[in-house]
C-alpha positions in Angstrom: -29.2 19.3 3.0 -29.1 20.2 -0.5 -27.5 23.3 -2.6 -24.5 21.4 -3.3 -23.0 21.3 -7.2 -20.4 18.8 -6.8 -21.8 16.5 -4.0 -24.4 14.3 -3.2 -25.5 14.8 1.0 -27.9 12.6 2.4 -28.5 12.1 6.0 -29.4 8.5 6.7 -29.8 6.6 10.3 -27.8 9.1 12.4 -25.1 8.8 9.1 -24.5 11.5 6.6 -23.0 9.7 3.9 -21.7 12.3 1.0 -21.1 11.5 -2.3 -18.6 13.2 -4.7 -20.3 13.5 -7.8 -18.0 14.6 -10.8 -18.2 11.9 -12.9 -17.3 13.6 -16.1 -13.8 14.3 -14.8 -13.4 11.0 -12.4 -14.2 12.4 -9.3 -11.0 14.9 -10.1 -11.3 18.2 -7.7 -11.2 21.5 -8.2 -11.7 24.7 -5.6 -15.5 25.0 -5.8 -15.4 21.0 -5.1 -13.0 20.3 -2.0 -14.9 23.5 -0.9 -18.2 21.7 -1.1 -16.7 18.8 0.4 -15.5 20.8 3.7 -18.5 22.9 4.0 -20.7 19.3 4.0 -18.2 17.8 6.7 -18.8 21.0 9.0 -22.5 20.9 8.4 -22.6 16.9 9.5 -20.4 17.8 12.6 -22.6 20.9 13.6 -26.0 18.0 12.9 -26.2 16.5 16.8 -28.5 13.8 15.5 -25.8 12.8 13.1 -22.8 10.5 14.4 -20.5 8.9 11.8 -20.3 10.3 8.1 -19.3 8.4 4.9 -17.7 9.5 2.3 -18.1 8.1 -1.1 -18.1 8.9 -4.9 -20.5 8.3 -7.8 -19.4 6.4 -11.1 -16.1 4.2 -11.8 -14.0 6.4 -9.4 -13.2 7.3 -6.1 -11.4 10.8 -6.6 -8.4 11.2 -8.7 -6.7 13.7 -7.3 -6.3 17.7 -8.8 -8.8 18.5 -11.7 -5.5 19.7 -14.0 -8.3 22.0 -15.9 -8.7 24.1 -12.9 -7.2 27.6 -13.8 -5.2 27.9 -10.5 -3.0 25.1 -11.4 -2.1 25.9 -14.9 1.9 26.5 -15.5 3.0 29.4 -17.4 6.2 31.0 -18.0 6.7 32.3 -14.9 5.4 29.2 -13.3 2.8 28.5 -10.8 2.7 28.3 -7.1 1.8 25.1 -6.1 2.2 25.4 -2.7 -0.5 27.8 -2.3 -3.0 25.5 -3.6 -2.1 22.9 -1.0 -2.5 25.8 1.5 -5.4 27.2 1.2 -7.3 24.5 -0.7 -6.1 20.6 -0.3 -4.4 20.9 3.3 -7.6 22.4 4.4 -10.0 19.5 3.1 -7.9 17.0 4.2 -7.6 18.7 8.0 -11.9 19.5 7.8 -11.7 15.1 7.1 -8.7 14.4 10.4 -10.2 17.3 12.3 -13.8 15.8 12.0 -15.0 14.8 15.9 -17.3 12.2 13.9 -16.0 9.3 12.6 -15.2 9.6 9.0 -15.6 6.3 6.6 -14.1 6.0 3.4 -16.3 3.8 0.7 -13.7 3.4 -2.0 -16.1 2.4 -5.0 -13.4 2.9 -7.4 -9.6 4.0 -8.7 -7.6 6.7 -6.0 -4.9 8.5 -7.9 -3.0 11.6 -6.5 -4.2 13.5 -4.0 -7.3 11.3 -4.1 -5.4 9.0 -2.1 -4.6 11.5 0.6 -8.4 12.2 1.0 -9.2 8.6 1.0 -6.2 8.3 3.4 -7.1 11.0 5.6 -10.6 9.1 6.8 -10.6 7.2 10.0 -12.2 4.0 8.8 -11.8 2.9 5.5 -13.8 0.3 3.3 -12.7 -0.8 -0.4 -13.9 -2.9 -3.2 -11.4 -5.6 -3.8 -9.4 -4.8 -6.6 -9.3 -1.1 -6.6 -6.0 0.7 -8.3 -4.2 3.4 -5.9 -1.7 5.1 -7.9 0.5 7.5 -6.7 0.8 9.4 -10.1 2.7 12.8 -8.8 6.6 12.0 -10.2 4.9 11.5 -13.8 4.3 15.0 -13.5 7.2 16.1 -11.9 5.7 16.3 -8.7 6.4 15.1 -4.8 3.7 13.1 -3.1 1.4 15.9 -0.7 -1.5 16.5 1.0 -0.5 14.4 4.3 0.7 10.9 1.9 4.3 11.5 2.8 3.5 11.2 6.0 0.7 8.1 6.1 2.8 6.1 3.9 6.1 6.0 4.7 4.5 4.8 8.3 2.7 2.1 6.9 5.0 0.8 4.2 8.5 1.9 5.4 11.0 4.3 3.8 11.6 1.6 0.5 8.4 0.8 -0.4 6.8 4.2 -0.1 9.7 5.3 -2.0 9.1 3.1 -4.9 5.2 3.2 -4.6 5.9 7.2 -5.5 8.7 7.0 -7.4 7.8 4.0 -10.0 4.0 5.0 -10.2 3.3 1.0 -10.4 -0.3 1.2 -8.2 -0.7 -0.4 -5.1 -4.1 -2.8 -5.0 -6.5 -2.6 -2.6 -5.9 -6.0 -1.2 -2.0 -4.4 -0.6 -3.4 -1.5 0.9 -5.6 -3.6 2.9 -2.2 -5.9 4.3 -0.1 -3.1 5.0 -3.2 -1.8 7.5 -4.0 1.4 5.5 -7.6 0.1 4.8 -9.8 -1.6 7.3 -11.8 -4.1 5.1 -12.2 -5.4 1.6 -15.9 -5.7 0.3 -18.2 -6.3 -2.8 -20.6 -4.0 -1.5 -18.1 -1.2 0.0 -20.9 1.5 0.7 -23.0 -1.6 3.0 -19.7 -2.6 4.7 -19.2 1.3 5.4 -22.5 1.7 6.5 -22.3 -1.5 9.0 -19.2 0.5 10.3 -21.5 3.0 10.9 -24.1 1.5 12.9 -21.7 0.1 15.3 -20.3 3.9 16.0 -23.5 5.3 16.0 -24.2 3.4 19.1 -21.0 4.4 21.1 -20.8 7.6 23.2 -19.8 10.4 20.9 -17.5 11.8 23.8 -15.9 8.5 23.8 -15.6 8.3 20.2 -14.1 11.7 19.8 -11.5 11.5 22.4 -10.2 8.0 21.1 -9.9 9.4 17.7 -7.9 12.5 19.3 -5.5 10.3 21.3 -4.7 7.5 18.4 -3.7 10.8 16.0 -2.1 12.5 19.1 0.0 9.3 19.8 1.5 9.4 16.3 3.3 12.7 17.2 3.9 11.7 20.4 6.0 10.3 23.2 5.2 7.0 25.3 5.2 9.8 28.4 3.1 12.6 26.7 1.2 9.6 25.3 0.6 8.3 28.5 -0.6 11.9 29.9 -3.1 12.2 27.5 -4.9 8.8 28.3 -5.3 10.0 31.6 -6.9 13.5 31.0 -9.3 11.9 28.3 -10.1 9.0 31.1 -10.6 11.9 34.3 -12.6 13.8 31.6 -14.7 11.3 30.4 -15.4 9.6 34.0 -17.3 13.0 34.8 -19.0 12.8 31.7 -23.2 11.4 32.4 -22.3 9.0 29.0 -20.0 6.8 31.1 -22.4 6.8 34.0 -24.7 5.3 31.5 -22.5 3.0 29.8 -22.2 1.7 33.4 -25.5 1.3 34.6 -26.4 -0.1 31.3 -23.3 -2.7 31.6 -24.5 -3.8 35.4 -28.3 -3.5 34.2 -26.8 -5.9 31.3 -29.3 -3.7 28.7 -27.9 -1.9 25.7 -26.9 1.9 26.4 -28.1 5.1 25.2 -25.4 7.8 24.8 -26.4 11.2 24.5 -22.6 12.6 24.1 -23.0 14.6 27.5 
């Protein structure tokens, strides 16, 4: 697919692996580009040959957050409304990447700052080079952490640490990331490490894959009960589905299966 302005889209062994590409500006976002980036996400989901998508950037940085030149966020005397932005612009793209019934892999090639880290956050899978910075920059500008971080870290790093992550702006390292359990794996090579992540998924029954991404989110907000309850719809649903009949016969034929995510 091509048309994009701020995105490189490539489909690639049952992959799409999409590339932000403002270099000039360290992968910072404005509207037209988290636009781009939701609009490519939808068109992989709607591709049934497609299975996993990748998300990676071009140049020394992984996305740093809100392109402050963008008009819309601009402070005058009356002020500006923030919120709205989140609304209708970074909520959105970070929902289009959680929402996603393919598997979504982060390739961090370089620094996360800002809201950047709620995008990279906001993947299911994610891959970094050792030695990346992730800087949670928003109390240097009189901000509060947003876009779905508040949330993600303060589960992963407890109350004190999050707080001074976001408070101190001291960045956390990719190796510290990768301890805490935020990111999956460390590698030299992040975009090949993401795309071996791929391969494995691209194998697996898309029915399968989508409804064990829905229940690991659902379970966050849930009870052990409710919890519970789901598990056992996903399991009656997927035991009708003709993937897990040939998961099985594949299994007792000891052969490799071929999922067609009916």
């Amino acid at each position: 697919m091509s048309g994009f302005k701020y995105l490189i889209y490539k489909e690639e062994n049952s992959s799409v692996i999409i590339s932000i590409n403002r270099t000039e500006v360290y992968n910072a976002l404005n509207f037209d580009a988290k636009m781009e980036i939701i609009q490519a996400i939808r068109e992989a989901n709607k591709t049934s040959n497609v299975r996993s998508i990748i998300l990676t950037a071009e140049g020394k940085a992984f996305c740093t957050g809100q392109d402050l030149n963008d008009r819309s966020i601009q402070a005058s005397e009356g002020g500006v409304d923030l919120g709205n932005t989140l609304q209708t612009e970074w909520n959105p793209l970070i929902n289009a990447i959680r929402d996603s019934k393919k598997i979504v892999i982060a390739a961090i090639n370089g620094v996360c700052a800002g809201a950047g880290i709620s995008v990279a956050i906001a993947c299911d899978l994610i891959v970094s080079k050792p030695g990346i910075k992730f800087v949670g920059a928003f109390s240097k500008l009189g901000l509060a952490p947003d876009a779905g971080s508040t949330y993600t870290f303060v589960r992963a790093l407890g109350y004190q640490k999050a707080l001074e992550f976001f408070l101190m702006g001291v960045p956390l390292m990719s190796e510290e990331m990768c301890s805490s359990g935020l990111i999956n794996a460390l590698a030299e090579n992040q975009l090949e490490k993401a795309i071996e992540f791929a391969s494995t998924i691209n194998k697996l029954s898309p029915l399968s894959t989508d409804m064990i991404k829905k229940n690991l989110k659902s379970a966050l907000d849930s009870s052990y009960n409710e919890s519970m309850e789901r598990e056992t719809f996903a399991q009656r649903y997927l035991g009708n589905s003709s993937d897990y009949k040939e998961g099985l016969t594949a299994f007792l034929s000891k052969r490799e299966p071929q999922f067609n995510g009916n």
